[in-house]
C-alpha positions in Angstrom: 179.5 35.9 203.6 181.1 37.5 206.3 181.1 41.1 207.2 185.0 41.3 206.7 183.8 40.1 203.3 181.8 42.3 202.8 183.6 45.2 202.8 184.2 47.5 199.5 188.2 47.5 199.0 189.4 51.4 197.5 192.4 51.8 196.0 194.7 54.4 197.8 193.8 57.5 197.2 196.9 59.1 195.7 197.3 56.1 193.2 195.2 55.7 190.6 192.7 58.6 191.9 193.4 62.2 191.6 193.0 64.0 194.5 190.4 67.4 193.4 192.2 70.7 193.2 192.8 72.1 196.3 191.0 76.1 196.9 193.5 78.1 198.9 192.3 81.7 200.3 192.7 85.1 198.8 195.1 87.5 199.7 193.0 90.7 198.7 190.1 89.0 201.0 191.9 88.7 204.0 190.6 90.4 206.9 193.4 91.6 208.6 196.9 91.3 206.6 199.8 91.3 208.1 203.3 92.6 207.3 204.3 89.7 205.1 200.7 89.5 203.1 201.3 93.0 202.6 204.7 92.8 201.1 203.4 90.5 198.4 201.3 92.5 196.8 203.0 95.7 197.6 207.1 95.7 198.3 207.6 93.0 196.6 205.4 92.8 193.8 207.4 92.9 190.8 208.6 89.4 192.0 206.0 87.8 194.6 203.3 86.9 193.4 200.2 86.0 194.8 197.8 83.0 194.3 195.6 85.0 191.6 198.5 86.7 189.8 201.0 84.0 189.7 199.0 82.2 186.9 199.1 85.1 184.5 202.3 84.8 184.2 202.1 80.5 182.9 204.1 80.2 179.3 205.7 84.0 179.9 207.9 83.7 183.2 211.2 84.1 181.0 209.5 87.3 178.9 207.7 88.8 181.8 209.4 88.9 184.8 212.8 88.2 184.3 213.7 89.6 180.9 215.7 86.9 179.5 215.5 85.3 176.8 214.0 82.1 176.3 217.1 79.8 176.6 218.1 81.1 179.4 217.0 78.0 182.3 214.4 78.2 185.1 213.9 76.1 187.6 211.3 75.8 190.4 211.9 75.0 194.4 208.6 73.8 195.0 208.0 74.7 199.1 210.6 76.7 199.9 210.7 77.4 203.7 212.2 79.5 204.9 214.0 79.8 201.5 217.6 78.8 202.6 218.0 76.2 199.8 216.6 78.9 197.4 218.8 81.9 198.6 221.5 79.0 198.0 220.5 78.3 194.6 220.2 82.0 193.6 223.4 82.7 194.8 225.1 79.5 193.2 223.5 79.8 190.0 223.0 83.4 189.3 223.0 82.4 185.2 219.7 80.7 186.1 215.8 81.9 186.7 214.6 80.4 189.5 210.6 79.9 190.9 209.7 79.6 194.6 206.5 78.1 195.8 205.5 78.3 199.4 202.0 78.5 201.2 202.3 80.3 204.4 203.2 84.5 204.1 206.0 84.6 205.7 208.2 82.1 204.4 207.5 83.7 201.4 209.0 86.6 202.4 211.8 85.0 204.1 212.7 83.9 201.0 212.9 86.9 198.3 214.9 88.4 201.3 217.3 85.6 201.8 217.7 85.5 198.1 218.0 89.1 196.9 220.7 89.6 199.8 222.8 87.1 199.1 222.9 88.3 195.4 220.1 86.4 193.5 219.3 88.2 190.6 216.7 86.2 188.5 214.1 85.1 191.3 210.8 84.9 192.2 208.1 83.3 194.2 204.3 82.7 194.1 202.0 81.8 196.7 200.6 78.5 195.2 199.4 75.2 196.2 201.9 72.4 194.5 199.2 70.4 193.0 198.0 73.1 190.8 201.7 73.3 189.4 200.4 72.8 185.8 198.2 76.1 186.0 201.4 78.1 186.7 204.0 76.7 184.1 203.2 76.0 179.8 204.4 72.8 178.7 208.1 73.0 178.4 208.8 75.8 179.9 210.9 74.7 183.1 214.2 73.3 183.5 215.2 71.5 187.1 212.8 70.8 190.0 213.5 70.6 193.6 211.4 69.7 196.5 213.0 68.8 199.5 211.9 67.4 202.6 207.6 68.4 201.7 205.0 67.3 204.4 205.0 63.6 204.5 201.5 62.9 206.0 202.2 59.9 207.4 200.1 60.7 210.5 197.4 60.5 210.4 197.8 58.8 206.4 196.8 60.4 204.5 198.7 59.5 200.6 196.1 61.5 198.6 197.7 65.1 200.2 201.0 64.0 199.3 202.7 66.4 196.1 205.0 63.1 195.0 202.9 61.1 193.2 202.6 60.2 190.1 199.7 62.4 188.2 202.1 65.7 189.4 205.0 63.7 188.5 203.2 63.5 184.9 202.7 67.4 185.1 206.3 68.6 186.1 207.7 66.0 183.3 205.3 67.5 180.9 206.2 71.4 182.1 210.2 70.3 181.8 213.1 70.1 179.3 214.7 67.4 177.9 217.8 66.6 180.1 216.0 68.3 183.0 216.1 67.1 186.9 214.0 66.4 189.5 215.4 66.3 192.9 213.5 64.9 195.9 214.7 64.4 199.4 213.2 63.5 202.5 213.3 62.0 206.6 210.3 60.1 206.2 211.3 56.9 204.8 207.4 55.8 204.4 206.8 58.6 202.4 210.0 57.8 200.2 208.9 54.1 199.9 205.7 55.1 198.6 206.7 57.2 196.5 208.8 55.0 194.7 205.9 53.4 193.7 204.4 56.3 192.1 207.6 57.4 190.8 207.6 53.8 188.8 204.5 54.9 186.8 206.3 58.2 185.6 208.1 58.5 182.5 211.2 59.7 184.3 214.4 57.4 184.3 216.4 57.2 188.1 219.8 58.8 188.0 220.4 57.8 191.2 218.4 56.7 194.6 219.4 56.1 198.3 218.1 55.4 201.5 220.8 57.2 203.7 222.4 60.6 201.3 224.9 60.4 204.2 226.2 56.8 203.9 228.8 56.8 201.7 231.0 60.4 200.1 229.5 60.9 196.3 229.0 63.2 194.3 225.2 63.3 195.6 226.7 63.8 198.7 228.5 66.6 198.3 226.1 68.9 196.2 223.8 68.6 198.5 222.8 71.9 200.0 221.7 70.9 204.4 219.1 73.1 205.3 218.7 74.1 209.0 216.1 71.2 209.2 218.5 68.6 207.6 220.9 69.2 210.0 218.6 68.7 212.9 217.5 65.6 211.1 221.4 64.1 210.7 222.4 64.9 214.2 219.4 62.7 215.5 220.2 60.0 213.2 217.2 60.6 211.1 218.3 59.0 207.3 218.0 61.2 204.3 216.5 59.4 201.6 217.0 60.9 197.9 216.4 60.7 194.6 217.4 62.2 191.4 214.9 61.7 188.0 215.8 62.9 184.6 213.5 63.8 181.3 
């Protein structure tokens, strides 16, 4: 047999295989903390919480930190940014609890901020890695999910680090309502493509899909909220591809 033969075919990891839980650092070990790791765990606390106290509060998010009752909806932004699409929300939607997740300190911060001055009332965010999403929320205890335009890692590929695939699309279904949404949008049209794939193993059924959000005036269209990255996407002709799940 030839060599080429020879050769063991794996399946792409971010299929079938699970990617192992990702270990992100802790806040109270870092050497040197700057103004924004210090804001989570002290100005902000009562509604920033980092990587070790976010998960206390899985099944009790309602109860515990915003004091409403259990019907009340919550929904989750799952990277934030610079948290213009989450100030947005909060101020849109002041009826409704709503979850940040971001890595990096100062987006984090940026966030609360943006939120709490433009209004927001029920709001929070957590320093968390995405893929551990099911350690941070019970079964049924969200409402709408929204992740917009996450790190496609297309270059170099690398599938397995990407947070659309299907075994988190089985978490968040499992974490959501019935009649709950998931929104995802992005500029990478490889990442889109692939995760259509992943999306066809979920239990969710498609609302609606595109390949260009800006091709034709809907009503996709014109809820959409453009973040400052969006735009810069649009005016270079980059094509927003989107799609809407339901539970």
């Amino acid at each position: 047999m030839s060599e080429e033969n020879n050769k063991v075919i794996k399946p792409e990891i971010g299929l079938d295989v699970r990617a192992p839980r990702p270990q992100i650092n802790l806040t109270r070990e870092l050497p040197k903390p700057n103004a924004y790791a210090l804001a989570l765990d002290h100005e902000y606390k009562e509604i920033a919480f980092n990587e070790e106290r976010a998960p206390l509060n899985k099944g009790h998010w309602r109860d515990l930190v915003f004091k409403v009752s259990n019907e009340i909806e919550l929904d989750v932004e799952v990277g934030t940014g610079a948290g213009h699409h989450f100030a947005h929300h909060a101020r849109k939607y002041p009826e409704r609890c709503l979850v940040g997740l971001e890595l990096k300190y100062k987006p984090l911060i940026q966030t609360i901020r943006r939120a709490k001055l433009g209004g927001g009332v029920h709001n929070a965010i957590c320093r968390f890695h995405a893929f551990n999403l099911d350690q941070l929320f019970a079964e049924g205890e969200v409402n709408n999910v929204y992740i917009h335009c996450p790190d496609p890692w297309v270059t170099p590929r690398k599938p397995r680090n990407r947070v659309v695939n299907r075994h988190i699309l089985g978490d968040i279904y499992n974490m959501q309502r019935p009649g709950s949404f998931l929104e995802f949008k992005t500029d990478s049209r490889e990442y889109f493509l692939w995760a259509l794939e992943e999306i066809k193993e979920s239990k969710y059924k498609v609302e609606f899909q595109t390949l260009d959000l800006y091709s034709e005036d809907n009503i996709y269209k014109q809820n959409n909220f453009q973040t400052g990255f969006e735009k810069i996407f649009v005016n270079q002709g980059i094509e927003i591809n989107y799609i809407k799940l339901i539970k």
